[in-house]
Structure formats: C-alpha cells, structure tokens
C-alpha positions, -999 to 999 in steps of 0.1 A, spaced: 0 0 0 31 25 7 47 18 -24 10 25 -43 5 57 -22 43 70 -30 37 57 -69 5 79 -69 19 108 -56 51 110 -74 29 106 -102 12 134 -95 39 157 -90 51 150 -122 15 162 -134 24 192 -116 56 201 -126 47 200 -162 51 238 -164 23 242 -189 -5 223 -210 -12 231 -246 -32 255 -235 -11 269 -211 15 301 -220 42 314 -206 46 352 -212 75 368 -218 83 389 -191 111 406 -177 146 393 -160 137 390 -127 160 412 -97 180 382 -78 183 409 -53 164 439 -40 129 444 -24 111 412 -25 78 411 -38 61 377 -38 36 349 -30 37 315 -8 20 293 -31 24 259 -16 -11 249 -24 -4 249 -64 5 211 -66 -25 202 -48 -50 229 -68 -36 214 -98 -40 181 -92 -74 186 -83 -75 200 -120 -76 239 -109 -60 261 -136 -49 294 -134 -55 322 -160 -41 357 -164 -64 386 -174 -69 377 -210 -83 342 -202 -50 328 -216 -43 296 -192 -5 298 -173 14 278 -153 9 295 -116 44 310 -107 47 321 -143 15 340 -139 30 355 -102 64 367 -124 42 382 -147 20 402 -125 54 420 -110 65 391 -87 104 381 -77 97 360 -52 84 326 -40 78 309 -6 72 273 0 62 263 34 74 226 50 53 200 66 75 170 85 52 143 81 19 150 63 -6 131 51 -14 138 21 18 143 11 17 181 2 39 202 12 66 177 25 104 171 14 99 161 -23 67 182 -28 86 214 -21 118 201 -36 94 196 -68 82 232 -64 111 251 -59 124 236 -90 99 253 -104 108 283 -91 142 283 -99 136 277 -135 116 308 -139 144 326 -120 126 334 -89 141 341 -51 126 315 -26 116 317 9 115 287 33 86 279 59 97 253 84 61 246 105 78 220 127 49 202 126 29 176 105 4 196 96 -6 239 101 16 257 125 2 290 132 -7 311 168 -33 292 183 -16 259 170 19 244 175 16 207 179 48 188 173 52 163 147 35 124 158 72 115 152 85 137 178 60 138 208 78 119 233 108 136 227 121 161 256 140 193 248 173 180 241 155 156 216 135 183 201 166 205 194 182 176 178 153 170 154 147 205 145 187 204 134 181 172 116 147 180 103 162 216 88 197 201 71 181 171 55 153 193 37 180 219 26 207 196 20 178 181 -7 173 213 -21 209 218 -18 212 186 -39 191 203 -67 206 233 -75 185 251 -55 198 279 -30 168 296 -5 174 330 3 158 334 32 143 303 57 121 307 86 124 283 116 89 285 123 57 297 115 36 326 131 52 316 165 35 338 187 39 318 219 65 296 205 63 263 189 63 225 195 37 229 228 41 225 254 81 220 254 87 253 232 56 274 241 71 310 249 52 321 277 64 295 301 96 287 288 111 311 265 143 299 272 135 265 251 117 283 229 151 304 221 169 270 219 145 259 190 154 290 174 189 284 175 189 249 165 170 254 135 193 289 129 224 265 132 207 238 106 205 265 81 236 279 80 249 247 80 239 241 45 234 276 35 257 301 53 246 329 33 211 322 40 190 349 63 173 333 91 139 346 98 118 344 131 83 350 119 49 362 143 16 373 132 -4 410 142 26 429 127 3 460 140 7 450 177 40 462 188 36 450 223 32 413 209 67 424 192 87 433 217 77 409 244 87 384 220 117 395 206 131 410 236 126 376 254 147 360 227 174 384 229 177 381 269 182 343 260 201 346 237 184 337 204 201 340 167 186 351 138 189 374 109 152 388 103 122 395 121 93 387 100 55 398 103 19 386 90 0 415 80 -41 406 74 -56 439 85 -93 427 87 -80 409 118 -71 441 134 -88 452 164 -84 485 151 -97 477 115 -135 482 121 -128 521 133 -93 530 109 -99 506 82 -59 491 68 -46 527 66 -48 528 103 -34 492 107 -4 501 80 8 530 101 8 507 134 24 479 111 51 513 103 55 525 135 65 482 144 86 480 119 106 508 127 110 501 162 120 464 150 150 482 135 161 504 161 155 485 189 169 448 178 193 459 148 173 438 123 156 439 92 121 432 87 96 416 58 64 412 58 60 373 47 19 369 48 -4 394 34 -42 389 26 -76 411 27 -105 397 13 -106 383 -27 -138 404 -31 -123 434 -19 -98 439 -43 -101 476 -51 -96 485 -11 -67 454 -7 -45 470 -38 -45 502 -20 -35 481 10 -8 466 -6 3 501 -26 3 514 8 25 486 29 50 480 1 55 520 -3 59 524 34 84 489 39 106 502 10 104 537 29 124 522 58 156 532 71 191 515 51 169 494 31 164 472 63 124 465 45 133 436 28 99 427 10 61 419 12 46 387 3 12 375 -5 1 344 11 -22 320 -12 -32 351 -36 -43 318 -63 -65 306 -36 -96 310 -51 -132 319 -27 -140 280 -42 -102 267 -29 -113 248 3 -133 284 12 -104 305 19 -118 343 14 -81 362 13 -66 354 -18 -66 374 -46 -78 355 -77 -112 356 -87 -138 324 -87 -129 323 -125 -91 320 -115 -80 352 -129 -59 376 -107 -84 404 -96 -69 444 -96 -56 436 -57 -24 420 -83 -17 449 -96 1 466 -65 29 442 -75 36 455 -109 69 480 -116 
C-alpha cells in the first residue's frame, strides 16, 4: 500500500511540474531582480489545486502555469512552506523540492517555511510532529537540526539555494507545545530557534534566518517576544510579520490605513531596537475586496521600502491563487474564475 500511495503521488507531482499544458502560455516577461525588495507569494497549495484539475489564468483568459503568472503580474519571489510528516503528502520534502524547481527555473528568489509540525503551525496551534511527541528538549533540538539540514541539503542537492528560511511559522507563543511554548519557557523556545538557525547555516551560510509572528500592527506582541529572545540569547537574521488587516482590532474604526501606520510605526522600532531587518512574509484582505486590498498593498510596500538603510526587505502575499472556491479560503486574490483580480496589480513595476 506504501509503495502504491508514494507511486501515486510522485505521479502526481510530475503532473504538476509540467510547467504548462497546450493550452497553457508562458509570457515573456522581464529578467527578474536576484536581489532587491522582494515582492512575492507563498504558493504551496499549487500542486495540490492542480491536481485537483484547478488552472490558473491571467487577465486575457489565456491559461498559465501558476508561478509564471506571479512573475508576470510584478513578482520576484516565492515561498514554499514545510510540513515533516503529512498526510497527504503536500507540502513535505519532495513536494517542495518539486516546487522550488519550479521556481528556480523561472528565476525566482525562494523563501522557506519550516512549520515544525505535521500539519498547520500557526498562533493558536503548535503541535509537534507524531514522530517527535515523546521527545524532551534536548530531543526536540536535535530534530529541528536534523529536520532543517536534510530538507535543505535536498534542495541543496538540486541546485536550489533559498534566500531566506524561517524556523517556524507565526510563532507567537512559540512552537512545538508544550516543550517550546514561549510564555512558560522562553528559554527552550530560544533553543529551537537556534537549532533550526544552526541547521541553516549549516547548509546555506549565506542564507537569512527569519523568526516570523503574526499582528505585525501590535507592537507589544513584538517586543515581548523578541526581547525575550534576545535576553536568551536567540540568533537570527530577520524579524518577519503577518499582515491581514481585517483581523485588526483596530480595522473596524481605521480601516488598513490605520493598521499600516501601526504595522510602520512596528517595523521601525524592529529596527532600532533589535538591529534587524524586517519583511512582511503573509499578506491577505479579502478576494472580493480587491479595489480596497490593492491600495492596501500600494500602501505597505511604499511604506516597507520607505524604511531606514533598506532594512524593509519585502512583502509577500500568502495563497493570492487561492480562489473563494479553494477549500473556502476568502483572502486570496484570484477571482472564482481564477483570474488575478486588480488587488495583483500593486505588485507590478
């Protein structure tokens, strides 16, 4: 039965790195900046929309393959999150292998997104991998390092070189509860950081290291955390924020230009306070509000390239080809049709 599930899902991502059908096109577009300000998408889901026969379209009706169409609507950049164990298959070793080939072929930057986990990793949910639940700290840190150098050393293997990786994903209050959970034990929490910190440059010394939390409007959340990482001594190279502003508190009275200018005011005291730069790795405001969400995203990138010594390294849309009819996820920015809607066009030159 293993061999038949692995047969049927290799088979399957060779459907899905077939970069086009006949009816697919690739438009010519231009070279794309292997440095810079990064503007992008995390499109993990691709290989599983497209094996569930969802194709993707630019304006014209003119079928693409999916990080073509990103490169032609202004994108550079492309992040892959990383699953340990999952079932289905998605979104584990060889499925982001798979898609960062992709990626690379079109001559696009890649991002990283260790979860830690078998499954979603986000701030009300960091539950370890089944194969690591009886293992203690020590144990933990010594999977993480394992974990991290086997997937990059695969990518490694492939030609593939990540510029930025996160260890971890919207860890709020840590990850791998209860061991790494923040609030009660920042200290091991620090540890993971540094274990997965120490995987990365292992394989990719050049790499930036990115310690990502959600609510990049709520500077309190930000400082707690990162000044409890500093006093224990936690490395990393970035400080990386989720940006949805309709989950502001403040949204319902200041709408996203309020939430951009506390998401500003954050990112600058990021900066000055810890010596880091910052990037905003999720962004998302609701597909059928995609006059208001490409003013939002006019708005961020304009005020994260506005920051000090170019320490704004780039905004990133999460799932933007996640369709309202894509397992009912409402904060993408494709249309029901699966054309890009105007929200797309804030990425253009």
């Amino acid at each position: 039965m293993n061999k038949l599930i692995n047969f049927l899902f290799c088979s399957l991502l060779l459907l899905s790195c077939s970069n086009t059908s006949n009816n697919e096109v690739i438009e010519p577009v231009k070279e794309t900046p292997t440095s810079g300000f990064a503007k992008g998408a995390d499109v993990s889901w691709v290989t599983e929309m497209e094996a569930a026969g969802v194709k993707f379209y630019n304006t014209s009706g003119q079928a693409m393959e999916c990080m073509a169409l990103m490169k032609s609507l202004g994108m550079n950049s492309i992040r892959l999150r990383v699953w340990v164990n999952p079932s289905p298959a998605y979104n584990n070793t060889a499925d982001v292998v798979a898609k960062a080939i992709r990626a690379k072929n079109l001559g696009l930057r890649i991002m990283i997104d260790f979860h830690y986990s078998d499954n979603w990793a986000d701030p009300g949910k960091q539950t370890k991998p089944a194969a690591w639940a009886s293992l203690d700290l020590e144990g933990l840190k010594s999977a993480i390092g394992k974990h991290t150098t086997d997937v990059l050393a695969e990518l490694k293997k492939n030609g593939i070189t990540p510029e930025w990786v996160q260890v971890g994903n919207e860890t709020n209050d840590g990850m791998l509860w209860p061991t790494g959970r923040a609030s009660t034990n920042m200290s091991a929490f620090a540890q993971m950081i540094n274990a997965g910190y120490d995987g990365v440059k292992a394989i990719f010394p050049d790499a930036k290291v990115i310690v990502h939390i959600s609510n990049g409007y709520d500077n309190q959340l930000f400082r707690w955390m990162f000044d409890g990482l500093k006093a224990n001594g936690a490395k990393y190279d970035v400080i990386g924020m989720s940006l949805y502003p309709t989950y502001a508190p403040d949204f319902a009275t200041g709408g996203w230009a309020k939430v951009n200018q506390q998401c500003l005011t954050n990112m600058n005291d990021m900066i000055s306070r810890y010596n880091k730069e910052v990037m905003i790795v999720e962004v998302g405001m609701p597909w059928d509000s995609a006059a208001a969400c490409k003013l939002f995203l006019s708005d961020i990138i304009t005020k994260t390239k506005s920051l000090s010594n170019s320490k704004g390294l780039g905004v990133l849309y999460w799932e933007p080809q996640a369709h309202n009819n894509w397992v009912g996820y409402t904060l993408g920015a494709f249309d029901n049709s699966g054309k890009p809607t105007i929200a797309m066009d804030a990425f253009l030159p």
